[in-house]
SERO-347872 format. One line per field, with one value per residue: x, y, z of N, C-alpha, C in turn; residue in one letter. Coordinates in Angstrom, 1 decimal, padded with zeros to 4 digits. Layout:
n.px = (X  ...) $
n.py = (Y  ...) $
n.pz = (Z  ...) $
ca.px = (X  ...) $
ca.py = (Y  ...) $
ca.pz = (Z  ...) $
c.px = (X  ...) $
c.py = (Y  ...) $
c.pz = (Z  ...) $
r = (A  ...) $
END
This chain:
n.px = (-014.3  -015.4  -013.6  -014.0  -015.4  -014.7  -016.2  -014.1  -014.4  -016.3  -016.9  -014.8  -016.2  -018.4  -017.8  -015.7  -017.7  -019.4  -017.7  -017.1  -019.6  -020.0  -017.1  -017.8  -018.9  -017.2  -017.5  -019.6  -019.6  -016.9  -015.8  -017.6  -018.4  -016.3  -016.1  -018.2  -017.7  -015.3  -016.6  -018.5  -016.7  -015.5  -017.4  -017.8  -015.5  -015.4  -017.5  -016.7  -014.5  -011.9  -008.7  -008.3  -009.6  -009.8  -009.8  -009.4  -006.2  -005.6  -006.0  -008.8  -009.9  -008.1  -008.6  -011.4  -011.3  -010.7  -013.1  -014.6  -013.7  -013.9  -016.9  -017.6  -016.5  -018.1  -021.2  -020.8  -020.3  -022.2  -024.0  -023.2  -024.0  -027.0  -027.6  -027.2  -028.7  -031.3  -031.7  -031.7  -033.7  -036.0  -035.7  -036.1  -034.0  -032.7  -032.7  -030.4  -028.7  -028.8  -029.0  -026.8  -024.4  -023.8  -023.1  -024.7  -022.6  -020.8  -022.3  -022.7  -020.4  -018.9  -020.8  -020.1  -017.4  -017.3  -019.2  -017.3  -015.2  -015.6  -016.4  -013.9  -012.0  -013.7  -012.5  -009.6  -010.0  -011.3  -009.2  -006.9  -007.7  -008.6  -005.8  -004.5  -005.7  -005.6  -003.5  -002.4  -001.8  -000.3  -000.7  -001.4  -000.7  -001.4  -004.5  -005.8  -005.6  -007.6  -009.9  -011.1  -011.7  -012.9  -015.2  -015.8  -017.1  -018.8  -020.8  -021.4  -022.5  -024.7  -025.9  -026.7  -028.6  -030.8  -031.1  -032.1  -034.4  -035.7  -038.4  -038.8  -037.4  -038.0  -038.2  -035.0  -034.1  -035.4  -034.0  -031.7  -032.0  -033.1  -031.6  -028.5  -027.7  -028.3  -026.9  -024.2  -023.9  -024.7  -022.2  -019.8  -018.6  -018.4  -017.4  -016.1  -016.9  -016.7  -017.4  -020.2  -023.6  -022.8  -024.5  -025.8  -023.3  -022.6  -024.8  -023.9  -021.9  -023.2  -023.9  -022.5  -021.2  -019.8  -017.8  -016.6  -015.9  -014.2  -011.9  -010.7  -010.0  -008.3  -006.3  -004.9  -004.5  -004.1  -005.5  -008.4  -011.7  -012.5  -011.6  -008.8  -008.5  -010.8  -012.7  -011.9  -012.6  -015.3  -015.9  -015.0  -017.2  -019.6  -019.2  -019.3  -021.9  -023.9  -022.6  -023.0  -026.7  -026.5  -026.1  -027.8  -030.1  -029.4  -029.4  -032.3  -033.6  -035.1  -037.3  -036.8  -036.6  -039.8) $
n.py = (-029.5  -026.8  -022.9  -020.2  -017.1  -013.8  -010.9  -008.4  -006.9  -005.6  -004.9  -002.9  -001.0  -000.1  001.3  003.2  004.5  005.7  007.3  009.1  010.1  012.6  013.5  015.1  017.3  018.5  021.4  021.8  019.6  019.2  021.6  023.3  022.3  023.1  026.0  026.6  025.2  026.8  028.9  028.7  028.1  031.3  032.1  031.2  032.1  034.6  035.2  034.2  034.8  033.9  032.7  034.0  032.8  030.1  026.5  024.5  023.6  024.4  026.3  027.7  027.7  026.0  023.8  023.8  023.2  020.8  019.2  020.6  019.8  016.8  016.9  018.1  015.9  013.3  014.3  015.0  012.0  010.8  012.1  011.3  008.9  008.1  010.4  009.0  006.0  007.1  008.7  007.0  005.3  006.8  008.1  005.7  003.9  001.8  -000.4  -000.9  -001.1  -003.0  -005.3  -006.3  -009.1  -009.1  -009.5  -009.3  -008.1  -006.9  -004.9  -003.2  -002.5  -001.4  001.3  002.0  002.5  004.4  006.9  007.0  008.0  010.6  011.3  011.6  013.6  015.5  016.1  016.4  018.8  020.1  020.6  021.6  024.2  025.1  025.1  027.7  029.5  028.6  027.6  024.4  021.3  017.4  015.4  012.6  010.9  008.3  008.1  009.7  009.0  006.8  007.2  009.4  007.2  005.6  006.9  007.9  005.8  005.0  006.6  006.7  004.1  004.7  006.4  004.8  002.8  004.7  005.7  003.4  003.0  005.4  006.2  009.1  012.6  013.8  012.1  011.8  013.8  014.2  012.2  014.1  015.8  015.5  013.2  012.8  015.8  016.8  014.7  015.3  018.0  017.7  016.4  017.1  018.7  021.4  022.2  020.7  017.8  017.8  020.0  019.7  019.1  016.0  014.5  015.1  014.3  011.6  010.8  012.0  009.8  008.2  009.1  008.0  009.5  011.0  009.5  009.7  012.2  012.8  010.9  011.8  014.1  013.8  013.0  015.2  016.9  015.9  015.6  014.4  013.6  011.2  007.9  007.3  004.7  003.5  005.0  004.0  001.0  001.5  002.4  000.7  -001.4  -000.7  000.1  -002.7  -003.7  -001.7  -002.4  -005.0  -005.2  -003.2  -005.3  -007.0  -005.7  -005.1  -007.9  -009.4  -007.4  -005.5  -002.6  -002.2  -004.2  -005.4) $
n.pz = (-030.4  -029.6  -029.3  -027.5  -028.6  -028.6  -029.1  -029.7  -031.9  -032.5  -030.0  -029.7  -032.2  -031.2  -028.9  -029.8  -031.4  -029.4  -028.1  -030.4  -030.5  -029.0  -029.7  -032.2  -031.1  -029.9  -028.8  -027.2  -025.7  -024.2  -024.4  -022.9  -020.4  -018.8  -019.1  -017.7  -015.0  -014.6  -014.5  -011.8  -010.1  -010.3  -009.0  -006.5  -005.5  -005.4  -003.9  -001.3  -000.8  -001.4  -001.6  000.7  002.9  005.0  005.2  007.5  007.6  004.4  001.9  000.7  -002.1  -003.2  -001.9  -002.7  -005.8  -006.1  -005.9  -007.0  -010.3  -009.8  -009.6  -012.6  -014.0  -013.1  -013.9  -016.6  -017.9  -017.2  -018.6  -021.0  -021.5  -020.6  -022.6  -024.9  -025.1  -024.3  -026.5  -028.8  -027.6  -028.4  -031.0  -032.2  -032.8  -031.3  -031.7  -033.7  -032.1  -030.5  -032.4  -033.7  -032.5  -029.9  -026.4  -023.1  -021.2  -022.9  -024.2  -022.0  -021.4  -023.9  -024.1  -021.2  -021.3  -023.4  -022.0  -019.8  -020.9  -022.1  -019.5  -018.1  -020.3  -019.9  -017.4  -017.6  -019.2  -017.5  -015.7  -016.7  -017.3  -014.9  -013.7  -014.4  -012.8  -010.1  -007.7  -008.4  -007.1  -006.7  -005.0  -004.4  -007.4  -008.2  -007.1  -007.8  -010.5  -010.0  -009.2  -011.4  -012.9  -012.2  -010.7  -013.1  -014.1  -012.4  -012.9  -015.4  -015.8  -013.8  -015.9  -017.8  -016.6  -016.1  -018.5  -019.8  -018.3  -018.8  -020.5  -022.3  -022.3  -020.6  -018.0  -017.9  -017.3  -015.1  -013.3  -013.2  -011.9  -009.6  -008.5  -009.8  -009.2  -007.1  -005.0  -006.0  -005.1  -002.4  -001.2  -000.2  -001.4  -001.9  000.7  004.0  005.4  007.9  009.1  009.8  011.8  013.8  013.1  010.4  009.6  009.5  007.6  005.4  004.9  003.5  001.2  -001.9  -003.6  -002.2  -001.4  -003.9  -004.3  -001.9  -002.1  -004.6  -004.1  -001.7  -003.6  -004.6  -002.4  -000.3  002.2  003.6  004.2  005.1  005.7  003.0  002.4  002.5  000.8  -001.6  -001.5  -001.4  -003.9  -005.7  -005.2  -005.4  -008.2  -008.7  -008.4  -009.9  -012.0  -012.9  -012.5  -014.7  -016.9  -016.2  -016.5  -019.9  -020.7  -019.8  -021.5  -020.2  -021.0  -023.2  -025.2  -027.1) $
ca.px = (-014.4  -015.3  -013.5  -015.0  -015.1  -014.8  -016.4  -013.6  -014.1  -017.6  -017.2  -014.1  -016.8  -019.4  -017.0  -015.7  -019.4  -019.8  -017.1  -017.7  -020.6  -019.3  -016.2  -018.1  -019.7  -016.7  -017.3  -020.5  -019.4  -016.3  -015.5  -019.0  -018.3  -015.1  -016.4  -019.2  -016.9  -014.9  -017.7  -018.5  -014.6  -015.3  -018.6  -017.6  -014.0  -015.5  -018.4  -016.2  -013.0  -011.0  -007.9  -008.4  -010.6  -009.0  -010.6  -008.4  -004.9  -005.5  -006.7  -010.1  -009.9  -007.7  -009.7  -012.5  -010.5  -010.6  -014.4  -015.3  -013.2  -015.0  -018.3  -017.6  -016.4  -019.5  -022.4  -020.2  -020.1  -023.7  -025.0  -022.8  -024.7  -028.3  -028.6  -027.2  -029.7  -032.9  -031.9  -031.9  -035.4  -037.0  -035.8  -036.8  -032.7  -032.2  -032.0  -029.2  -027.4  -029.3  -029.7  -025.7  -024.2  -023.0  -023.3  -025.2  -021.7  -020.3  -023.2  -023.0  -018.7  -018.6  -021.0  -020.0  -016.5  -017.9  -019.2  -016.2  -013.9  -015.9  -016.0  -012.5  -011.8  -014.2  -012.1  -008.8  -010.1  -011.2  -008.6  -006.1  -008.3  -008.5  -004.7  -003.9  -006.5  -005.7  -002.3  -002.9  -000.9  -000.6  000.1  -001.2  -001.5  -002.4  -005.7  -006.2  -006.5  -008.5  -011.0  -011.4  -011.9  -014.0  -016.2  -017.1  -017.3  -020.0  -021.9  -021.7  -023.4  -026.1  -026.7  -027.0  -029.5  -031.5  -031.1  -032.9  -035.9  -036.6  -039.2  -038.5  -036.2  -037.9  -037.6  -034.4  -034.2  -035.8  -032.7  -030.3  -032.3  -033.6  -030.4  -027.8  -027.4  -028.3  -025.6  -023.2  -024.1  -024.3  -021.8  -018.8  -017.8  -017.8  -017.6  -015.5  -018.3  -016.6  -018.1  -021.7  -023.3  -022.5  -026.0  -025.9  -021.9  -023.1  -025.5  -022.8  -021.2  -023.7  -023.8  -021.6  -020.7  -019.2  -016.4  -015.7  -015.0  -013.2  -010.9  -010.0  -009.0  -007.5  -005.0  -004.6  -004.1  -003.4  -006.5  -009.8  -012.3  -012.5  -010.2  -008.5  -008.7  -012.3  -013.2  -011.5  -013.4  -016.6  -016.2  -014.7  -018.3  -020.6  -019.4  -019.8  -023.3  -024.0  -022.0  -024.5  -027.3  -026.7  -026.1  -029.1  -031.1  -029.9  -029.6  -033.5  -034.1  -036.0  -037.8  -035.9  -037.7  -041.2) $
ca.py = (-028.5  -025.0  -021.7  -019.0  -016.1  -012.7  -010.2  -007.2  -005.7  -004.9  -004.1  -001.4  000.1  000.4  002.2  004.1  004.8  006.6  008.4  010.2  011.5  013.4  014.3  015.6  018.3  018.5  022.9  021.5  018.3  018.9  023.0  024.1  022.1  023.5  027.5  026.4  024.8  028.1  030.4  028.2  028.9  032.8  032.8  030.9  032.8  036.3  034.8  033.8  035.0  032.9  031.7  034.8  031.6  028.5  025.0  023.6  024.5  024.4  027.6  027.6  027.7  024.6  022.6  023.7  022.9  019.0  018.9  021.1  019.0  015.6  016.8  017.9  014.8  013.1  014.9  014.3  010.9  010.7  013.0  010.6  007.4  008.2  010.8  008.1  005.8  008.0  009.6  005.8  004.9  008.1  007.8  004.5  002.9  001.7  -001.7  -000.8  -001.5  -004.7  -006.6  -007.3  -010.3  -008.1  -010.0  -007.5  -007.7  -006.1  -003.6  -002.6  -002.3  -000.7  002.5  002.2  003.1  005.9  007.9  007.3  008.6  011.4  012.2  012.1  014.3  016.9  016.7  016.7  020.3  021.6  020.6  022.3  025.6  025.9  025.3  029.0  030.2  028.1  026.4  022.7  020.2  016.1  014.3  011.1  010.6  007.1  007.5  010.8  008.5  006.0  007.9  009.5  006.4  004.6  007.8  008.3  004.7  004.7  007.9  005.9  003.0  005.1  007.0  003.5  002.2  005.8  005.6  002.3  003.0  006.3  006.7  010.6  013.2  014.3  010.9  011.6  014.9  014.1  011.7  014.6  016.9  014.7  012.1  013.2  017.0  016.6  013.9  015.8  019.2  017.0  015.0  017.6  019.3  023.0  022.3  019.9  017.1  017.8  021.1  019.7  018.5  015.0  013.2  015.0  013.7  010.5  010.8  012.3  008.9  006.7  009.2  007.4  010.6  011.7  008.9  009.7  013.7  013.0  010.4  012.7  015.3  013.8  013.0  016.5  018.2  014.8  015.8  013.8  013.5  010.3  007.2  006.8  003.3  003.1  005.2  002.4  000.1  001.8  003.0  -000.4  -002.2  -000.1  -000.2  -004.2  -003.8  -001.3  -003.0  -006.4  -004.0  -003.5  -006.4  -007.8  -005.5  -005.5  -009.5  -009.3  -006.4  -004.2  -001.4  -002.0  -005.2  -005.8) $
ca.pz = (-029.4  -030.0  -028.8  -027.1  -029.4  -027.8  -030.5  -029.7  -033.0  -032.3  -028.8  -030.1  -033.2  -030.1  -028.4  -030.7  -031.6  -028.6  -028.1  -031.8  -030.6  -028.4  -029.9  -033.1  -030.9  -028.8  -028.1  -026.2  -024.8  -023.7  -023.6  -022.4  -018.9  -018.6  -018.7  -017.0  -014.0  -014.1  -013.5  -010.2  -009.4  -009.7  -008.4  -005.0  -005.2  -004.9  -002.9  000.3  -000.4  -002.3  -000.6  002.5  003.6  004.9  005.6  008.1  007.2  003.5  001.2  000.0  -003.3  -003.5  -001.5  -003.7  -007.2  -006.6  -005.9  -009.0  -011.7  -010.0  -010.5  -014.0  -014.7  -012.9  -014.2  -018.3  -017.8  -016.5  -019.4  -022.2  -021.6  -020.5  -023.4  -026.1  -024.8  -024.3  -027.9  -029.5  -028.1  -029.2  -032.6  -032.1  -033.9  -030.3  -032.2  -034.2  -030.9  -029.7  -033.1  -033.5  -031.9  -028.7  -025.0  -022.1  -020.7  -024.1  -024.2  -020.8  -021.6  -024.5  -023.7  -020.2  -021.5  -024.0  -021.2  -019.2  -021.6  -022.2  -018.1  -018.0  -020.9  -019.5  -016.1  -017.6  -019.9  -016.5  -014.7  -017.1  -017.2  -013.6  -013.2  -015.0  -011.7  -008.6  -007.5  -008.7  -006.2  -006.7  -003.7  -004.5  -008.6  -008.5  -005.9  -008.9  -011.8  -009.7  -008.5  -012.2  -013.6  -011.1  -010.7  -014.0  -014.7  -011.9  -013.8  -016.8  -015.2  -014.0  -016.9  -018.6  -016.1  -016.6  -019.7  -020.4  -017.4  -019.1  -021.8  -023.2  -022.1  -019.2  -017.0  -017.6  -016.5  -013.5  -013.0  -013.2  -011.3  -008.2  -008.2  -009.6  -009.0  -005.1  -004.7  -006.5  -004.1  -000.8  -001.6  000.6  -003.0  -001.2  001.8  004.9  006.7  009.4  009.4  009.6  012.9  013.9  012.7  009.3  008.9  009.1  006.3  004.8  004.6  002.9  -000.2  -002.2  -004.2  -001.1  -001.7  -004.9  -004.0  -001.1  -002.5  -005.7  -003.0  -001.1  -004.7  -005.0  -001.6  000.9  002.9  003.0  005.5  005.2  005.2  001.7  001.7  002.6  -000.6  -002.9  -001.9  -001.4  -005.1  -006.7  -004.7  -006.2  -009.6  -009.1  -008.0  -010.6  -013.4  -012.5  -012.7  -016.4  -017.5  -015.7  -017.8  -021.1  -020.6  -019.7  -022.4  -019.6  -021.8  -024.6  -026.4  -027.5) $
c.px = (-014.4  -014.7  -014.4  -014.5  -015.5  -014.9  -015.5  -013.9  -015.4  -017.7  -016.0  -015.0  -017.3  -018.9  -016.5  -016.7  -019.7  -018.7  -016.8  -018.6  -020.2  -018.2  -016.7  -018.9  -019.0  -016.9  -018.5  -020.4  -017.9  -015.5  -016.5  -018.4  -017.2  -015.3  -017.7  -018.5  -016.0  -015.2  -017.7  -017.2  -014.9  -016.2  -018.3  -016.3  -014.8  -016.7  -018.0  -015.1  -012.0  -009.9  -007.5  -009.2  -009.9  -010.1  -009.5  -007.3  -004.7  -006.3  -007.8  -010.9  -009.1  -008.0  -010.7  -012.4  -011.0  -012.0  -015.1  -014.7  -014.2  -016.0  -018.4  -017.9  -017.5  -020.6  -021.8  -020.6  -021.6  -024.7  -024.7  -024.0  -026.3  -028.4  -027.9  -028.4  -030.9  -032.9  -032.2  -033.2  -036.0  -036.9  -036.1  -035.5  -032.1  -031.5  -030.9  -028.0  -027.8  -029.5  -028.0  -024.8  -023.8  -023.7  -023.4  -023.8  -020.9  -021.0  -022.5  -021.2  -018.4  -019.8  -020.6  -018.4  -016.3  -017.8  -017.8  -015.5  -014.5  -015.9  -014.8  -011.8  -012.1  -012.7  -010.9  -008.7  -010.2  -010.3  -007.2  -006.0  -008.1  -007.2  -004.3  -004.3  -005.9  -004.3  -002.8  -001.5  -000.6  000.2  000.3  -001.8  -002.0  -003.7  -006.6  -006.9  -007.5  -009.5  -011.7  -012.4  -013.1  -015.1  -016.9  -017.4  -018.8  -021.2  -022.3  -022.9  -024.7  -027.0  -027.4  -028.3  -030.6  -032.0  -032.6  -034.3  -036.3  -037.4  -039.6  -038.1  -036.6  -038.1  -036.1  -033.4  -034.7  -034.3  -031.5  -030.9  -032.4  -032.4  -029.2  -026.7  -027.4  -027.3  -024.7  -022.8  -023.7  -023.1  -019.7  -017.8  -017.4  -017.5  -016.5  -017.0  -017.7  -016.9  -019.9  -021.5  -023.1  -023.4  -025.6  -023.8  -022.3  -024.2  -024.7  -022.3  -021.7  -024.6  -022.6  -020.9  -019.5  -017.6  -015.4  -015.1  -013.5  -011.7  -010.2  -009.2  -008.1  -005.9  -004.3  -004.1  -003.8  -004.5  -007.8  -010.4  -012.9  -011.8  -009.9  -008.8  -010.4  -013.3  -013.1  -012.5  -014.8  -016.8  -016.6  -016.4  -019.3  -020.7  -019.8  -021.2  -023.9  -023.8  -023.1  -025.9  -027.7  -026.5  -027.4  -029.8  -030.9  -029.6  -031.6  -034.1  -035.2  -035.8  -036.9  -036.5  -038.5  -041.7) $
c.py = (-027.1  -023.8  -020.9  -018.3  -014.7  -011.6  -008.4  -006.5  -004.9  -004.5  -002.8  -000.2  000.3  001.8  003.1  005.7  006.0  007.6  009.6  010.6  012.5  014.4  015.4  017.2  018.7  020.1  022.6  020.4  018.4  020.7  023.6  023.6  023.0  025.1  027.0  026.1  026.2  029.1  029.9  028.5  030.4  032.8  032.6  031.6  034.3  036.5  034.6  034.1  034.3  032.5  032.8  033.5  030.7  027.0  024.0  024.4  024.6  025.6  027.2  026.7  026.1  023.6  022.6  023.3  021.2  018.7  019.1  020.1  017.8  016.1  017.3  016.7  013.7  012.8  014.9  013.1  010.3  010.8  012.0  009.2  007.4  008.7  009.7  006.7  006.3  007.8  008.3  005.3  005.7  007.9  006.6  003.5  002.4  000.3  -001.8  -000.9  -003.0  -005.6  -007.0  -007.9  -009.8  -009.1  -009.0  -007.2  -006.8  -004.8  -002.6  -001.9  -001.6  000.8  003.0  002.9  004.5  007.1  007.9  008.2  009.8  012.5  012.5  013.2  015.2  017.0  016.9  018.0  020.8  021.4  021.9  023.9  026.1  025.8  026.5  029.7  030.1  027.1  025.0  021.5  019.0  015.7  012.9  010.8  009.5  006.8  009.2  010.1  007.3  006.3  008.4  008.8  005.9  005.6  007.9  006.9  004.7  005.4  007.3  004.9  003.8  005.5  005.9  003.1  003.6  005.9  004.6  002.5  004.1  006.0  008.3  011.0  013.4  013.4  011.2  012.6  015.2  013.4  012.6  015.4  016.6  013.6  012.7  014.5  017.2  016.1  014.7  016.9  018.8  016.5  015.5  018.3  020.8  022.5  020.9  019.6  017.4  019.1  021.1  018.9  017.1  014.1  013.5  014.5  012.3  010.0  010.8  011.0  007.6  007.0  009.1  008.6  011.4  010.7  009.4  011.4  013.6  012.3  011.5  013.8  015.6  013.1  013.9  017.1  016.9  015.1  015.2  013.5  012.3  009.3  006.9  005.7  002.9  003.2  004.4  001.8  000.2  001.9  001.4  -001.0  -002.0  000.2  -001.8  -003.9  -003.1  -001.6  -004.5  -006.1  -003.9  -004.1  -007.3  -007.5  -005.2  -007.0  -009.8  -008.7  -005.2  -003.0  -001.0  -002.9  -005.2  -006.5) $
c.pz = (-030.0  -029.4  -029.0  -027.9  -028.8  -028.7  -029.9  -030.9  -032.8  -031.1  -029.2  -031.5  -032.1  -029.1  -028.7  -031.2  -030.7  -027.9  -029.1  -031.5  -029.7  -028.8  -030.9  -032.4  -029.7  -027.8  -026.8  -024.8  -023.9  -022.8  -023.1  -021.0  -018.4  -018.1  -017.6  -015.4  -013.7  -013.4  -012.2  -009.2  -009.5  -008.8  -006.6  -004.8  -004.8  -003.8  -001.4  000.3  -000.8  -000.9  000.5  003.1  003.7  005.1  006.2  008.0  005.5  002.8  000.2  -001.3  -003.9  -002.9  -002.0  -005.0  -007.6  -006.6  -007.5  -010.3  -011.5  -010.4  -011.7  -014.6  -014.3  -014.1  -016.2  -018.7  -017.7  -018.1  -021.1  -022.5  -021.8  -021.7  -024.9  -025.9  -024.6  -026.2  -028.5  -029.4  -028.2  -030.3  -033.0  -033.2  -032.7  -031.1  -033.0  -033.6  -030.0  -030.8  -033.3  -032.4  -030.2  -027.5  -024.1  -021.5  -021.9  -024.3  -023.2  -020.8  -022.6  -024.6  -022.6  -020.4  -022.5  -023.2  -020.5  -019.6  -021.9  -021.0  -018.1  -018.9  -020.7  -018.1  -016.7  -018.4  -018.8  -015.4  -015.3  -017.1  -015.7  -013.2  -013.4  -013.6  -010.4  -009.2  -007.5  -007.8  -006.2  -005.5  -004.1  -006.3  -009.0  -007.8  -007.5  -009.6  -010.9  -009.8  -010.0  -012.8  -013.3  -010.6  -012.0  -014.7  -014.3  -012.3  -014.7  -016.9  -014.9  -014.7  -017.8  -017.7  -016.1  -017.4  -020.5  -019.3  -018.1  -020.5  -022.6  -021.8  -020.5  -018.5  -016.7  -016.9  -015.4  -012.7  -012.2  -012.0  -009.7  -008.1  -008.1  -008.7  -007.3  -004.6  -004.7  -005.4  -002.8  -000.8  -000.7  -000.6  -002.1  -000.4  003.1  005.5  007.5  010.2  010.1  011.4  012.3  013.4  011.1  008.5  009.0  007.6  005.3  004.2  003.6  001.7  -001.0  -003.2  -003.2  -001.6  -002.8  -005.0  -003.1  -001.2  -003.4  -005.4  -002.8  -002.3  -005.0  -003.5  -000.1  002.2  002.7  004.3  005.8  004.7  003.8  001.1  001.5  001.5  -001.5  -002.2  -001.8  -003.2  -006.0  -006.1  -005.4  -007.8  -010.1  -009.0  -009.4  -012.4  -013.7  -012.8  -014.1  -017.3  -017.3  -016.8  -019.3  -021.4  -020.5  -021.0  -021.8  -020.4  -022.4  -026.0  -025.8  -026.9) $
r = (X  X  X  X  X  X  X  X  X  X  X  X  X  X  X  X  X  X  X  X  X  X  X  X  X  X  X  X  X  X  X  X  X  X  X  X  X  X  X  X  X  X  X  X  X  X  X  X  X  X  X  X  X  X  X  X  X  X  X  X  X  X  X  X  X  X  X  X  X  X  X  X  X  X  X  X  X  X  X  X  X  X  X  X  X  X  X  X  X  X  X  X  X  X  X  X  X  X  X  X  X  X  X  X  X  X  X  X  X  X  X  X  X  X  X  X  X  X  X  X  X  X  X  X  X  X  X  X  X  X  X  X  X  X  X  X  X  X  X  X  X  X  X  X  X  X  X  X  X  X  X  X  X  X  X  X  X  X  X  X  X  X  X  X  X  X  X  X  X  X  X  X  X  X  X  X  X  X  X  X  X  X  X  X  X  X  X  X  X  X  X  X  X  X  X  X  X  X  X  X  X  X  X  X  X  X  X  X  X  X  X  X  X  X  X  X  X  X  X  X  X  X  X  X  X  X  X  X  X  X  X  X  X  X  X  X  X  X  X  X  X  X  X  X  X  X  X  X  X  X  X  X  X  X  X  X  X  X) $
END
């Protein structure tokens, strides 16, 4: 009888793999988002008023704090996967990640945790930065790291399924531009749905970006415009579907093999 053999050493180089690119270029990958997330903090601070504006009974600026860190960590997470995949089939060494022994669930696990680790790193640099600016609050820190996790897992995932449909940069730039970045905007980052009329809060509900803001929020300031629990498992669902997804296709090899 043979034991299953579960190749961790090559799913921790893979991994590894991809979180060195990143780190080797960390002033781009990890401190660019961070000033870049700040300016959005002055621009909407001197734009509305910083915390002279309330949203409810909470000040502005700190109900705007938790939205901006998630979509950092998002739109990182997003940007790790897709562009290590794009960059691989343009230089055409994609194979140097599909000819050893790896199973699609190992692929899809060990870049899918790359980008992660790379979203999370951006949000905990801008979360640090914008603490010096805006009072930082934890209500709930275990729905915090969920939401992290399970957000930029689900970025990860996309950029992976982006990644492998695009054929040069600009498919995948279409991605960011028409997918993600709209989500991200719609998704109740400035703003309370419960500000919008009644039709478009409903819309509101069935961009799944919307979950992963409002949960992260609601870890930081105990307010969310939608039920806590409902976000868990909207998030955890979508990463199954998603995670299924990429395994499908690098199990198939959609526009990857000959």
């Amino acid at each position: 009888m043979t034991m299953k053999y579960d190749n961790w050493t090559g799913l921790w180089t893979l991994y590894t793999r991809e979180v060195r690119r990143f780190m080797k270029v960390k002033t781009q990958t990890v401190l660019a988002p961070m000033v870049t997330t700040l300016l959005f903090l002055a621009v909407f601070s001197l734009a509305l008023g910083g915390n002279a504006r309330m949203v409810g009974d909470i000040p502005f600026m700190e109900f705007l704090a938790p939205g901006l860190i998630m979509m950092a960590i998002a739109q990182n997470a997003f940007a790790n996967t897709s562009s290590s995949i794009v960059v691989a089939k343009v230089q055409g060494n994609i194979v140097d990640t599909l000819m050893p022994p790896f199973s699609a669930h190992e692929l899809t696990l060990g870049i899918a945790l790359g980008g992660a680790t790379r979203g999370v790193a951006v949000g905990f640099a801008v979360a640090l930065g914008m603490s010096i600016f805006v009072p930082v609050s934890i209500s709930h820190p275990g729905l915090i790291l969920y939401h992290a996790v399970m957000a930029s897992l689900m970025l990860s995932l996309i950029g992976i399924i982006g990644g492998i449909w695009a054929e040069k940069f600009d498919h995948i730039a279409a991605v960011t531009n028409f997918v993600v970045t709209p989500l991200s905007f719609l998704s109740g980052t400035f703003y309370s749905i419960h500000r919008l009329p009644e039709t478009a809060q409903i819309v509101a509900q069935f961009n799944p970006f919307f979950y992963m803001i409002d949960g992260f929020r609601y870890g930081f300031i105990g307010h969310s415009d939608a039920s806590p629990l409902t976000g868990v498992i909207v998030m955890a669902a979508i990463d199954i579907v998603l995670w299924a997804l990429c395994t499908r296709m690098f199990h198939t090899g959609y526009k990857l093999k000959a």
